[in-house]
C-alpha positions as CSV (number, residue, x, y, z in Angstrom):
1,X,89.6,154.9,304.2
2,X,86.0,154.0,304.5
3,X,84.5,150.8,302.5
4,X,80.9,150.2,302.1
5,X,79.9,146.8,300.6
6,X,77.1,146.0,302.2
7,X,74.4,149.5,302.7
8,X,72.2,147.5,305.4
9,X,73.3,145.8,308.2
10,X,70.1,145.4,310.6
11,X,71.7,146.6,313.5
12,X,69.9,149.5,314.2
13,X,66.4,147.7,313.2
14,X,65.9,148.1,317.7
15,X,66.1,151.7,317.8
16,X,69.7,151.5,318.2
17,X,73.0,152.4,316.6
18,X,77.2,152.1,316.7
19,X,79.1,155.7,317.6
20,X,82.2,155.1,315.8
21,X,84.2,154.0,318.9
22,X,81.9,151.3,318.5
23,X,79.6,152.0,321.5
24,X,75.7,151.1,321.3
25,X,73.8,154.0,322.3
26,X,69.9,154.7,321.1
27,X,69.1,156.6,318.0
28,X,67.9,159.1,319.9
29,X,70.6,159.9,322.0
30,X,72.4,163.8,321.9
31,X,75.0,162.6,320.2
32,X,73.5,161.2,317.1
33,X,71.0,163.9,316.8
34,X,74.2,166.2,316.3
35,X,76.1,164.6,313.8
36,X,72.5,163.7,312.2
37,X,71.7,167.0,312.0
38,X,75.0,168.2,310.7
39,X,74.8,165.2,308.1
40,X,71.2,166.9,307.6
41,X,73.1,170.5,307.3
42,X,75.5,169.0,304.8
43,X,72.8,167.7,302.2
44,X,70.7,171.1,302.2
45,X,74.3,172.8,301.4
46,X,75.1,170.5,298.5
47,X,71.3,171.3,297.1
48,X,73.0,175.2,297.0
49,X,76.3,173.8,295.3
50,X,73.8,173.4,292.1
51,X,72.9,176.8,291.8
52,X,76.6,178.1,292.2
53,X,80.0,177.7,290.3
54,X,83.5,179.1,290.4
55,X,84.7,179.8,293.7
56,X,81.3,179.8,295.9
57,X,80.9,176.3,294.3
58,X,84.1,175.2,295.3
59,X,83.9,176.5,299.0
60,X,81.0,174.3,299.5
61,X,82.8,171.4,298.5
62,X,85.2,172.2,300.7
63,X,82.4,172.8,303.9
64,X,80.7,169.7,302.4
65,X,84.0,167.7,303.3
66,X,84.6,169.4,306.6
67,X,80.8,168.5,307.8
68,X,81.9,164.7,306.9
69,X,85.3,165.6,309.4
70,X,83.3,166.9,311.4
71,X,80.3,164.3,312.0
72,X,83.2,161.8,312.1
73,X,84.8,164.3,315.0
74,X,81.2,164.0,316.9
75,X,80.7,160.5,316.3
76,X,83.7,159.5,318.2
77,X,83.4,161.0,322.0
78,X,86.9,162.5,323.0
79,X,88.7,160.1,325.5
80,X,90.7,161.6,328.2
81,X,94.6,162.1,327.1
82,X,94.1,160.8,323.6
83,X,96.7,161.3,321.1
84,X,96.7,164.0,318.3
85,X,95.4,162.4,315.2
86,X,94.6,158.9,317.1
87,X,91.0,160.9,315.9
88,X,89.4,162.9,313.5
89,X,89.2,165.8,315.0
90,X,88.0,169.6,313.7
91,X,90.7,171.7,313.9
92,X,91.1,175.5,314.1
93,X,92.7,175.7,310.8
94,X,89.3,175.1,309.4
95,X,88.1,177.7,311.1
96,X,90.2,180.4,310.3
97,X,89.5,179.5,306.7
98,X,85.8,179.8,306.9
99,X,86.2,183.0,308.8
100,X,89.2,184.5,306.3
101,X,86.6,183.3,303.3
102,X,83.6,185.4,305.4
103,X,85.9,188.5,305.2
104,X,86.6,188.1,301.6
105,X,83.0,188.0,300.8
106,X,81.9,190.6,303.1
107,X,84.2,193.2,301.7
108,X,82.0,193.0,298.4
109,X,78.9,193.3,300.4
110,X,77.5,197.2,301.6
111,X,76.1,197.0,304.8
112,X,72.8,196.0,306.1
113,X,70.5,198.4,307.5
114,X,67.9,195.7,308.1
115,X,67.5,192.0,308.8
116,X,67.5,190.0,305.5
117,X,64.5,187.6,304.4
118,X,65.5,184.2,303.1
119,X,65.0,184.3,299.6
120,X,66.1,186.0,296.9
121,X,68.1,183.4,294.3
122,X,67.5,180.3,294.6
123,X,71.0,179.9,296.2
124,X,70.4,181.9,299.1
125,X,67.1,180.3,299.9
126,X,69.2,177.6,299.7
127,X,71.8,179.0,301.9
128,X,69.4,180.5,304.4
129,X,68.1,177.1,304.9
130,X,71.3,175.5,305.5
131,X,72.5,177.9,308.0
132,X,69.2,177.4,309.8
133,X,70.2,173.7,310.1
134,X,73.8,174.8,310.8
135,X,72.3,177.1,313.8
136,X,70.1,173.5,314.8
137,X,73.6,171.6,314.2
138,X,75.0,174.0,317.1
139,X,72.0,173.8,319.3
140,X,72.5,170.1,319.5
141,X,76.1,170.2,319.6
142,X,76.3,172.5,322.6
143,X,73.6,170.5,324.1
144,X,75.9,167.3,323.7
145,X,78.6,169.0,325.3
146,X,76.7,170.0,328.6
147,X,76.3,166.0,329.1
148,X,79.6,164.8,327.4
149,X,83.0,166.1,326.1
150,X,82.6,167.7,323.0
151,X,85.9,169.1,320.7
152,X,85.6,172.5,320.8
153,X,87.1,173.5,318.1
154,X,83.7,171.6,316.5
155,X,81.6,173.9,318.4
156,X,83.3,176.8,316.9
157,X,83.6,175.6,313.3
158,X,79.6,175.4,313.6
159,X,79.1,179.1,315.3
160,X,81.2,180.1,312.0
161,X,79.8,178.2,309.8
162,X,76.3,179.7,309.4
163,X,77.5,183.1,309.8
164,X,79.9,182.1,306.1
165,X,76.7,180.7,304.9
166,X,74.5,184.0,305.4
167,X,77.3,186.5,304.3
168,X,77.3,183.6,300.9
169,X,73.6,183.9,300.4
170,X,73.8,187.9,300.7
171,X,77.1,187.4,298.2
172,X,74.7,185.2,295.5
173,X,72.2,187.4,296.0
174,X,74.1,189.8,293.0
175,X,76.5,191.0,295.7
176,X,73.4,192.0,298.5
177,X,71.5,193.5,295.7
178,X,68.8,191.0,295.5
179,X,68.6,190.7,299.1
180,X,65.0,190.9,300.5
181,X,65.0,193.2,303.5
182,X,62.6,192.8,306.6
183,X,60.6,195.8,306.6
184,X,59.2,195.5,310.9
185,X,55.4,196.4,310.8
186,X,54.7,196.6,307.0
187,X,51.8,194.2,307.0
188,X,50.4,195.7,310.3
């Protein structure tokens, strides 16, 4: 388990930080922007946990956790023959869940006939804005993994994890009723 006693520590006062293998890299480098971003993904979705309750509430606390499993996953570069569980890694099972939650959801949903407009409740602005971080989350991530080994089973948890969080937004939205619906040309 993790224990904080001291918040500062000055080491990254040069522009430079500790992955969690311990190696020094800059705080600029493809691997801290994508567990920074996801870390960034992660607080927009716990601003939507306030607007929701019963079970939407509660799968957000469980995303909320994964995103901490899985900037601990990206913070820690894959070594070559390493162990099961000598990391923590993302795995499929996490997954599956998001994607059997985004069929639960989606059967209560009618289908679109347009693009949807972030908005709506306050929820799924919320939502829509953390699935745009999600999709920047990815875009990092897959960037990462051109240049080093990446888990891939991370990769895929993001690619599924903003398509939960837009079929969520379209659920608070009274069930796609409140949706706002792109109409192409209307201001023309």
């Amino acid at each position: 388990m993790v224990q904080l006693t001291r918040i500062y520590t000055r080491g990254g006062d040069k522009g430079r930080t500790s992955l969690g293998d311990g190696t020094r890299v800059d705080k600029h480098h493809a691997r801290v922007e994508a567990y920074g971003t996801v870390d960034e993904a992660n607080a927009v979705i716990g601003l939507a946990r306030l607007h929701l309750e019963g079970e939407a509430e509660a799968m957000l606390g469980r995303i909320q956790n994964d995103l901490f499993d899985l900037g601990g996953d990206l913070c820690i570069p894959p070594k070559e023959g390493e162990a099961e569980g000598q990391a923590l890694r993302v795995v499929d099972s996490q997954v599956e869940r998001l994607e059997r939650e985004i069929d639960a959801l989606n059967a209560e949903l009618k289908p679109l006939n347009s693009f949807v407009l972030p908005g709506g409740s306050a929820a799924a602005a919320w939502l829509h804005l953390a699935r745009t971080v999600v999709r920047r989350a990815e875009r990092a991530t897959t960037s990462l993994a051109e240049a080093e080994p990446v888990n891939p089973a991370a990769i895929r948890y993001l690619n599924r994890l903003s398509d939960h969080l837009f079929v969520l937004a379209r659920w608070s939205n009274g069930k796609g009723s409140g949706d706002v619906l792109w109409k192409p040309g209307a201001n023309r």
